[in-house]
N, C-alpha and C positions, 0 to 999 in steps of 0.2 A: 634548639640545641639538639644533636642527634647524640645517641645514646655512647657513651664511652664505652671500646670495645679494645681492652689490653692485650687479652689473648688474639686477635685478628691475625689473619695470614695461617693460624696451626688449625693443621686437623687431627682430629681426634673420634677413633673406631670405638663405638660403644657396643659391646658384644654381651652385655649386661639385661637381665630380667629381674622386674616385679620394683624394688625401691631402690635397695641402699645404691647399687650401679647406677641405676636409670637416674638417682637424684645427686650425684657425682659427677656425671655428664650436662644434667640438668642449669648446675653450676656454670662448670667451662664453655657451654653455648650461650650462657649470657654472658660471659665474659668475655666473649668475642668468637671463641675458638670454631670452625665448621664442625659440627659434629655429626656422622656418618653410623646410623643404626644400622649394625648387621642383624640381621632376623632371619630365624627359619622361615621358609618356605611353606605359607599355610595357616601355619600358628602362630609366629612370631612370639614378641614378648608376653609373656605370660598375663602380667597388667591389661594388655588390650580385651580381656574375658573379665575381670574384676570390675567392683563399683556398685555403685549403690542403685543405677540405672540400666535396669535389666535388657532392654533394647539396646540401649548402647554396646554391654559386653557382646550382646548376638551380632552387632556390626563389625566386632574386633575395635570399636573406639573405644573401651571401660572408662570411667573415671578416673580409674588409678594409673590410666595410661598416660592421661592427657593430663595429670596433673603437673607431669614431671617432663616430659617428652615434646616440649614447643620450640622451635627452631633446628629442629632434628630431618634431616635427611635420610628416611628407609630404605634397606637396596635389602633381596633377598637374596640369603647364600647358602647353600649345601654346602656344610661344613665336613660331612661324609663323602661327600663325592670327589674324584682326582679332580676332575673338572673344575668343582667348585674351589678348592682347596690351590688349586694356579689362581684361579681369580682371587681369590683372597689376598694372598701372598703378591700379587701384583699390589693390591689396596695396600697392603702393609708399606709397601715401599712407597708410596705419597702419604705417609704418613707420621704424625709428631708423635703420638699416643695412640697406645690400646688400650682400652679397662674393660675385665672379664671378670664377674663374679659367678663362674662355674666352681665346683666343689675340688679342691687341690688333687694336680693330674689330669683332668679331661683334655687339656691342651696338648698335654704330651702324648696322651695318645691319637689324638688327632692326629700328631706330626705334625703341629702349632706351637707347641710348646715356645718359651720364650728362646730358648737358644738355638732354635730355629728360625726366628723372627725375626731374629735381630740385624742374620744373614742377609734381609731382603732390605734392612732400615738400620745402619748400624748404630743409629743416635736414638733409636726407637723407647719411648718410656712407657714402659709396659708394669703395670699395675694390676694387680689381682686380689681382691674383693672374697671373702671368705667368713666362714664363723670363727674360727679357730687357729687360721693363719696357713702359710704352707710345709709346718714341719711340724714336729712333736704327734703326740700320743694321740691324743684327738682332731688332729688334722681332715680328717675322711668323715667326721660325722658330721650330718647336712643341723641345717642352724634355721633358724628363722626367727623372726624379730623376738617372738615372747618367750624360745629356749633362753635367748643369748636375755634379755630382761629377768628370765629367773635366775640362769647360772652366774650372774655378773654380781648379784645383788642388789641389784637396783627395786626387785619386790621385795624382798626381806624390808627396806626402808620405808616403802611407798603404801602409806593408810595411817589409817592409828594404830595404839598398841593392841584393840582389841578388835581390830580388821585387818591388818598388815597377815600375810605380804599379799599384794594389790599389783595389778597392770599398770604402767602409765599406759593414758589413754588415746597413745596414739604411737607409731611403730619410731619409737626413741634411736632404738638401738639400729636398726636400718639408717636414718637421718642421720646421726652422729658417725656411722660407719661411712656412708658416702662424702659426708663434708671433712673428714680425715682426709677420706682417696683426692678429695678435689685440692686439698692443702697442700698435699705433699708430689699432688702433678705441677702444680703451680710453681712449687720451689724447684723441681725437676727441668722447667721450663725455661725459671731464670738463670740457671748457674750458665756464668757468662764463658764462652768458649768448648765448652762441654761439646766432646764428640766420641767417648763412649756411650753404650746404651745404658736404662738402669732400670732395674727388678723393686716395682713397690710392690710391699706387700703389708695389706691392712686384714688386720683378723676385727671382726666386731668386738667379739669380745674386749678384747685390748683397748680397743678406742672407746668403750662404754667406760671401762673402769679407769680409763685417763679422765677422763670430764668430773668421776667422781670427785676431784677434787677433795673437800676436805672431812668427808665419810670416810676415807680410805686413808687420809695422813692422819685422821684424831686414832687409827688403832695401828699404821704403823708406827707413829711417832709416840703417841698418848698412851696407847695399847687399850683405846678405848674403842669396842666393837660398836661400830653406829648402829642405833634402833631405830624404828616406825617413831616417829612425835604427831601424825596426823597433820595437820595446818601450822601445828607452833615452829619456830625457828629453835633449831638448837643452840645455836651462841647466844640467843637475848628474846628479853622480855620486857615491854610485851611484843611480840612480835610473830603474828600468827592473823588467821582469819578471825573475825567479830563479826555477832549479829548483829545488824539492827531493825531498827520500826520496820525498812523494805529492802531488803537485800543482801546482800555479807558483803565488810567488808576487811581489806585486807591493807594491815599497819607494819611498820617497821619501823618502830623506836629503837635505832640499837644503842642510840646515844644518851648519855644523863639528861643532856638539854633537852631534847627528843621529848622522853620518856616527859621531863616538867611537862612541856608542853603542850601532849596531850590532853594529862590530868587538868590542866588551866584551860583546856577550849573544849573540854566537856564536862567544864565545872565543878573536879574534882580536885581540889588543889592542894586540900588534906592530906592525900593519898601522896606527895611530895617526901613530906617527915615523917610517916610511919615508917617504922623499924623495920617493920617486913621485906618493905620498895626498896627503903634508903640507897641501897647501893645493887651494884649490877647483880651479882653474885646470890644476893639475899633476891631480888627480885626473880630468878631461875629457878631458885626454889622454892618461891608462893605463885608459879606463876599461875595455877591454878584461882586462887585464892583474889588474888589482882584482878586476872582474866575477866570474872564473874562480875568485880566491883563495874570495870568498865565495859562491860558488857550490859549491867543495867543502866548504865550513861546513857551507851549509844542507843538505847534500845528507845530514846527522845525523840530521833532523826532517822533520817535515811540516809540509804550508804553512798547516797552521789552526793547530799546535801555534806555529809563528814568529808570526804573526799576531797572538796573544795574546803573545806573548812584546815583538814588538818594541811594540808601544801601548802595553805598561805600561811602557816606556823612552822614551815620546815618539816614538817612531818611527813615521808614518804606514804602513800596512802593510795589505794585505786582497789577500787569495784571490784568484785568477780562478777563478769560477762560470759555470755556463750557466744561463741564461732560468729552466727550473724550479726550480735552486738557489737563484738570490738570490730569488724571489717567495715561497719557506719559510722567509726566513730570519725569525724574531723580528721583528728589528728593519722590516723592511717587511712581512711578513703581520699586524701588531697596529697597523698607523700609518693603516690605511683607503687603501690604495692603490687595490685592485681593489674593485670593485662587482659587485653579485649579483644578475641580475633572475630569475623565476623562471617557468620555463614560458613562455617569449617565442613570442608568436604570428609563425607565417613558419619558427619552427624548431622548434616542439617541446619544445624543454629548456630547462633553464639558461643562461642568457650571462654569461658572466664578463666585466670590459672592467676596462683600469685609467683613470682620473680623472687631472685633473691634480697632478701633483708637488706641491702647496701646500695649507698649512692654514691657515683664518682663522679666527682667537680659537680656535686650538685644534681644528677640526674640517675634517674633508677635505671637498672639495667632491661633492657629489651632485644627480646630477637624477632627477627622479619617477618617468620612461617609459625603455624598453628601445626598442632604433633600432625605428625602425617599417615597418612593411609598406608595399610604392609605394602612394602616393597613400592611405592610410591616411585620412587626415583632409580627403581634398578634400571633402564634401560639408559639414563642421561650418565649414572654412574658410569657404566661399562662404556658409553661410548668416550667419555673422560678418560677410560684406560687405556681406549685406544681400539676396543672393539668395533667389529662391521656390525653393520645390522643383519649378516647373513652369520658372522658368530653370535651375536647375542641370542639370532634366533636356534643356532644347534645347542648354547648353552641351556635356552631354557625348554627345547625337546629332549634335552638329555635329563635333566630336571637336579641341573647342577646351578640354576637360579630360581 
């Protein structure tokens, strides 16, 4: 069965560096859509210098480039130059979308800006990526992943009370910024009949503190300002991380049934009608006290042996794992998560990359091509646009590609 591709037929200009763009675009090329990387000339995206493999960044492949960037098409553009700036504006006009997360304004002064764009594409959906949004006070200061994780609050919550506030461990706020952008191209895409153009604009910010969810309604609603709890759950107990004999692991009793059930398949069944547990409420407030009781339960077993034990009692239950653990597990190495390309020109070898988290009619989404080399495709681009090869060649003596 070949891969379901909804967005097929749209292209979409990714003008986007480093994550939260690149992994927004990352999105709509497995969903079908072409997607067309402008890059500077030289340097390109920023990610192709990143990563953990030092040789890599020196080839312009980084890690962090090729994490995000598989089924992408490179064309290289002087976005300074008049030169470049026609051939642009030609691309704009075969085109569904643009997403630019430059810092609110660089477009306009380009004489890119969107209501200039729109001129060449007048259905054109043009999306702009930013920390802060494109108005207000703080609009012009530049953001990146661990500003927008501290200013949002999301450290204030993340540790315990006597470690908080903490990083999540990985760029939250870029991820959560780009899968907005890709949300809200998606809806842009389907409104049926649609032939104005339309202005998205995602601040990270904003999409960070929409996810918080119910941190941010327990103090608008409650008036109760959320704190660090470390591993515990704030609505119930017990429901947090546990040692045991080999591993931690991690329970979610939120329910009275739950919670028996537990107690009865680690033989504490006592711990049912004590006054303390009895009920939800009383159990939030020993959860300390409980915590420890089942804590020397588990402390019999280990965390994969509990694991299987509490799921076959209804009890939500699983392991803490690292990165290479859960990617062997069964259940994600046979669902098509990661993708294989092989021999990827720029590196050498294999590229592994995971796809997004979603399966249509059954099959994980996939694209053709492995990230590609800067400027890879400028010359098949241009001649798509209608360029000789005696313009391409003045374009890129002029060093407007």
């Amino acid at each position: 069965m070949t891969s379901p591709k909804p967005l097929a037929g749209r292209r979409v200009l990714d003008l986007t560096n480093v994550l939260a763009g690149p992994f927004c675009c990352h999105q709509l090329a497995h969903l079908g859509a072409e997607v067309i990387k402008v890059e500077v000339p030289g340097s390109g995206d920023l990610a192709r210098q990143l990563g953990s493999d030092r040789e890599l960044n020196e080839a312009m492949m980084g890690v962090s480039f090729l994490a995000q960037n598989a089924g992408k098409r490179s064309i290289t553009i002087n976005l300074k130059s008049e030169d470049g700036k026609a051939v642009f504006r030609r691309l704009v006009a075969g085109a569904d979308v643009l997403v630019e997360n430059f810092r609110p304004g660089v477009m306009q002064r380009l004489g890119l800006g969107f209501e200039v764009l729109k001129q060449s594409r007048a259905d054109l959906v043009y999306c702009a990526i930013s920390g802060f949004g494109q108005d207000g006070p703080m609009r012009d200061l530049p953001a990146y992943d661990q500003i927008i994780q501290g200013m949002s609050g999301v450290m204030s919550i993340t540790g315990a009370p006597d470690t908080a506030p903490y990083r999540v461990g990985f760029p939250i706020a870029d991820t959560i910024g780009g899968l907005t952008a890709a949300m809200a191209i998606s809806a842009a895409l389907a409104e049926k009949d649609r032939t104005e153009p339309r202005f998205i604009d995602v601040a990270m910010l904003e999409a960070v503190l929409a996810t918080m969810g119910w941190a941010v309604s327990n103090f608008l609603i409650a008036g109760q300002p959320p704190r660090p709890l470390g591993n515990d759950n704030v609505t119930s107990s017990p429901s947090g991380t546990f040692q045991t004999r080999q591993g931690l692991l991690n329970i979610a009793a939120n329910k009275q049934e739950q919670f028996e059930a537990v107690c009865r398949t680690v033989d504490r069944a006592a711990l049912i009608a004590d006054p303390r547990f009895s009920t939800r409420s009383g159990r939030l407030e020993n959860r300390v006290a409980l915590a420890a009781l089942l804590t020397e339960a588990l402390m019999q077993d280990d965390a994969e042996s509990w694991e299987a034990r509490m799921n076959e009692v209804g009890v939500p239950a699983g392991r803490v794992m690292t990165v290479p653990e859960v990617l062997a597990v069964p259940q994600v190495a046979d669902r098509g998560l990661v993708e294989t390309f092989a021999m990827v020109p720029g590196v050498g070898r294999d590229v592994s990359v995971v796809v997004p988290g979603v399966k249509i009619d059954g099959e994980a989404p996939r694209v053709d091509t492995p990230p590609p080399v800067l400027g890879a495709e400028t010359d098949g681009i241009l001649a798509e646009l209608g360029y000789s090869a005696d313009e391409v060649r003045q374009l890129r003596n002029s060093g407007a590609v």
